[in-house]
VMD Tcl script that draws the C-alpha trace (Angstrom):
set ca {
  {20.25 -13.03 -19.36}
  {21.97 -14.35 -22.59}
  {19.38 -15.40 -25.15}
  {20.52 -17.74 -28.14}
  {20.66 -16.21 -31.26}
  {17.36 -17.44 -32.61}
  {15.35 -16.45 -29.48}
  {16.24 -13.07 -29.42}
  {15.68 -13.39 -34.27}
  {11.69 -15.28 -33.05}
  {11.28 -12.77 -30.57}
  {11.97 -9.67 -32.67}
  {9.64 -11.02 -35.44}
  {6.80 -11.57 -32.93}
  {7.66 -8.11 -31.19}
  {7.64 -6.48 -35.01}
  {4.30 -8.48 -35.64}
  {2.56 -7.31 -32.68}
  {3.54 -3.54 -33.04}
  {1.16 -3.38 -36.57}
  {-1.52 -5.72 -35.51}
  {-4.41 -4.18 -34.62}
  {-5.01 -4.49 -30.57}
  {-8.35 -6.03 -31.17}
  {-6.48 -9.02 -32.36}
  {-6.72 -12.04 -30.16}
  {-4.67 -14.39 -32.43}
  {-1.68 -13.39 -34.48}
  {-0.92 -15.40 -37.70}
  {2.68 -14.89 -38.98}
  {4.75 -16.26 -41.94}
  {6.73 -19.08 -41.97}
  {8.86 -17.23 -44.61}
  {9.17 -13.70 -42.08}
  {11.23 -15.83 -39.39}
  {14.57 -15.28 -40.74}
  {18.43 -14.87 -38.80}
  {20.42 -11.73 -38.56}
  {21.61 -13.13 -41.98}
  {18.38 -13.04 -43.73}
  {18.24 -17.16 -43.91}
  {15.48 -18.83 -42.71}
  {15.20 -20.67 -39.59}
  {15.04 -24.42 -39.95}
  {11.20 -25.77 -38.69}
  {12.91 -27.49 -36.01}
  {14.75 -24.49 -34.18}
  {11.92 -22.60 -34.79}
  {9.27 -25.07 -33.02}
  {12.15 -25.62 -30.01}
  {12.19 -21.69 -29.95}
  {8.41 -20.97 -29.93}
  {8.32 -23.31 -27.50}
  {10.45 -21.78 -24.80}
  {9.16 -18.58 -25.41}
  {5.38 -19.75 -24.99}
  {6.43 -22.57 -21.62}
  {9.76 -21.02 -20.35}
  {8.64 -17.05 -20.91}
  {4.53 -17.70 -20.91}
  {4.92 -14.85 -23.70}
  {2.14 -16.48 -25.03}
  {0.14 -19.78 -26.43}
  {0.45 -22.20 -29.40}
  {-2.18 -22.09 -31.10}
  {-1.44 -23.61 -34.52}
  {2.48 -25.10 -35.29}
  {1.67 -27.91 -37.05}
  {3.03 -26.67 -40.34}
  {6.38 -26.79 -37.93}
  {6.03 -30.72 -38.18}
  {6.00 -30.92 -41.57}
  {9.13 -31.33 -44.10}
  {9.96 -28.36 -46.23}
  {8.34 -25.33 -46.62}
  {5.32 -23.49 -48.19}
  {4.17 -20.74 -49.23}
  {0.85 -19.64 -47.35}
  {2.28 -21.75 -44.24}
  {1.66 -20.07 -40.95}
  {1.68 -20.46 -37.10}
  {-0.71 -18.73 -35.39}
  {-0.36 -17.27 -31.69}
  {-3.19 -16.50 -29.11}
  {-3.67 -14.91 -25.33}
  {-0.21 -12.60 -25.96}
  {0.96 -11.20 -22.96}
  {1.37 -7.85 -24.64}
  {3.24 -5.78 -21.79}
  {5.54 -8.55 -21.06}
  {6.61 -9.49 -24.32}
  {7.54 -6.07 -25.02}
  {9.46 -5.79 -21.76}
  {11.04 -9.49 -22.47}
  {12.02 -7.89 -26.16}
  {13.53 -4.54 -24.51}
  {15.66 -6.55 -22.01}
  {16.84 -9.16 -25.25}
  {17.93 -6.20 -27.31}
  {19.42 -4.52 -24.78}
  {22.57 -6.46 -24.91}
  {22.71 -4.94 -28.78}
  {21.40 -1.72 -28.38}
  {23.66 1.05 -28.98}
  {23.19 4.04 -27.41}
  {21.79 7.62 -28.93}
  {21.86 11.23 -27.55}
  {20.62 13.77 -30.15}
  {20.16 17.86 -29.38}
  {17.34 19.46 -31.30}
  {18.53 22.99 -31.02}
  {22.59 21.95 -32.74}
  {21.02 18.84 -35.02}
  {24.09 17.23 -33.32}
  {24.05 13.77 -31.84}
  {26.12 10.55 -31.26}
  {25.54 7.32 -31.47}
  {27.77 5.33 -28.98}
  {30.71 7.23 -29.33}
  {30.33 8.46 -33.15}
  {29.49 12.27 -33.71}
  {26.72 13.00 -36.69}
  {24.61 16.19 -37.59}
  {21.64 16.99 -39.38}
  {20.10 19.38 -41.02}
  {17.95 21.54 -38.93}
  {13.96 22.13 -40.45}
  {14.75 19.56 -43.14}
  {11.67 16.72 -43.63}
  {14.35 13.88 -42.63}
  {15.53 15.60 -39.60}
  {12.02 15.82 -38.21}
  {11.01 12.15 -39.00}
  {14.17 11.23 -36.93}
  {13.38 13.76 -34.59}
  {10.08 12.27 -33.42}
  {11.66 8.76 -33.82}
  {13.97 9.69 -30.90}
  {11.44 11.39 -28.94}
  {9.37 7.95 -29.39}
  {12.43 5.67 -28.95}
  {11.26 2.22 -29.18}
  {7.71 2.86 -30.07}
  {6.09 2.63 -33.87}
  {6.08 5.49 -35.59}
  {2.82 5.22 -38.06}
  {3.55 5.09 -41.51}
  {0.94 8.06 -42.18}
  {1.90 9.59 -39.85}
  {5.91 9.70 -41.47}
  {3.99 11.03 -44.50}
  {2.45 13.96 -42.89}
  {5.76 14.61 -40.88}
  {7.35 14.91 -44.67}
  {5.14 16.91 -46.11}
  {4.48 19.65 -43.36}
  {5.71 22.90 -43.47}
  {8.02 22.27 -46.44}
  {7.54 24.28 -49.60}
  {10.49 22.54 -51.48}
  {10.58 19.32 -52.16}
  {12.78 16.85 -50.47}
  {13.45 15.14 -53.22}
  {15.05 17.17 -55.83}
  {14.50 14.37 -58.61}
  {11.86 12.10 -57.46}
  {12.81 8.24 -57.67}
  {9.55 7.52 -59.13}
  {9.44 9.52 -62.69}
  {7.42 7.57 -65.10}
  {4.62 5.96 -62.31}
  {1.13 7.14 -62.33}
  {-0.08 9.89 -60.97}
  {-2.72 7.58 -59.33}
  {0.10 5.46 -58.13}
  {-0.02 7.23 -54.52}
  {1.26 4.00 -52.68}
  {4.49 3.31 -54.72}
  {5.20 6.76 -54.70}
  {4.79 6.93 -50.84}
  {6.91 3.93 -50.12}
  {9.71 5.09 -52.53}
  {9.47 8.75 -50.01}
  {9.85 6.74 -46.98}
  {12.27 4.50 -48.14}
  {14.48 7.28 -49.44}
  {14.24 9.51 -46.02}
  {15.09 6.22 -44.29}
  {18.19 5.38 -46.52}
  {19.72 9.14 -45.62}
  {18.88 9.01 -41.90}
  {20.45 5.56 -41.83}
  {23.39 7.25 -43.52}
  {23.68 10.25 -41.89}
  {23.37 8.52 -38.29}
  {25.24 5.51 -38.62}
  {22.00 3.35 -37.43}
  {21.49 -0.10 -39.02}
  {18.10 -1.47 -40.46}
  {17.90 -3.31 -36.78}
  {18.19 -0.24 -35.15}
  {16.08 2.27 -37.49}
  {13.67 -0.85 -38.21}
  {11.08 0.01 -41.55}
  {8.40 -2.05 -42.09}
  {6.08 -0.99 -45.09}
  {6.66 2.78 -43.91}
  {6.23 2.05 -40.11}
  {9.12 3.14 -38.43}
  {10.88 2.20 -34.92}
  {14.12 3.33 -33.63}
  {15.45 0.03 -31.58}
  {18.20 2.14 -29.35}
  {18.75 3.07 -25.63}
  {18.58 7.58 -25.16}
  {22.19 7.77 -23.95}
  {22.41 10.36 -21.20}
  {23.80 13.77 -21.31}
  {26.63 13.58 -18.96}
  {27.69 10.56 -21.00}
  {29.29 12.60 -22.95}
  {31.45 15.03 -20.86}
}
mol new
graphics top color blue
foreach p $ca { graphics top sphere $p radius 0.5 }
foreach p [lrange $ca 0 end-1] q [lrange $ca 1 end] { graphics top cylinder $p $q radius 0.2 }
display resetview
């Protein structure tokens, strides 16, 4: 299986999409403006309709329910297309087998805070708040990590702060949200940096986090 380019960018939008919607959700609207390449340019209407197309007739991922913006020139803000009877499972399974072409590999041990991703060595710091959001990451590799969830994993059992100067000195006390994100944001940036994952591979979106990598196995690396 070798994917074009902007299957495997449509298909990791939808996949992204359907991993916050709530499961209740029969139909799935998503922005025009969130289908974007690996380069963070937007994918012409025309690609994009070809694209959903083969996904929904090729795949049966799923069904058109609204494209028409697709057939207009230019775009709009507020433009949508909207996508109904998802084949949840398979969709997932199609996305796993797309990105596992990309997908580096990770092996982590919780008792050293040493790990490797493909054939780079890293270590973190054992107990620390970041350490423990990646550590549940990896035991929940490919699944969505809640953003409340991250929150509580922050602030449990830690009597210091993690943040020895908090990025967000002069907001509101009130301001709960924007201080949250800033949190997340900032563990994210350091376990990004510390690991050597990209934002495709330690994916945040709005404080919901996913770690897109295969578990590399232990004899791998004797």
């Amino acid at each position: 299986m070798n994917p074009s380019k902007i299957i495997l960018n449509i298909v990791k939008v939808i996949h992204e999409k359907l991993e916050i919607a709530p499961e209740k959700d029969k139909v799935i609207a998503i922005s025009l403006w969130d289908f974007i390449d690996e380069n963070g340019n937007t994918i012409p209407k025309m690609d994009l309709k070809k694209g959903l197309r083969k996904l929904a007739e090729d795949e049966k991922l799923f069904q058109l329910k609204d494209i028409q913006c697709l057939d207009r020139l230019g775009r709009f803000a507020g433009e949508t297309i909207e996508l109904e009877k998802i084949n949840c499972e398979h969709l997932r399974e199609f996305y796993k087998e797309c990105y596992s072409i990309r997908e580096p590999e990770i092996y982590y041990n919780f008792n050293t805070g040493v790990g490797f991703l493909n054939d780079k060595k890293f270590k973190l710091k054992l107990n620390h708040p970041g350490t423990k959001v990646f550590e549940k990451l990896y035991e929940r590799i490919g699944e969505r990590l809640p953003r409340e969830e991250v929150l509580k994993i922050i602030g449990s059992e830690n009597k210091e702060p993690f943040f020895k100067e908090p990025r967000w000195v002069g907001l509101r006390k009130t301001d709960t949200d924007k201080s949250d994100t800033y949190t997340i944001n900032e563990v994210v940036t350091k376990i990004r940096k510390r690991t050597g994952l990209t934002p495709d591979q330690l994916v945040n979106n709005n404080g919901n986090l996913t770690l897109v990598v295969r578990k590399m196995e232990k004899k791998k690396l004797t």
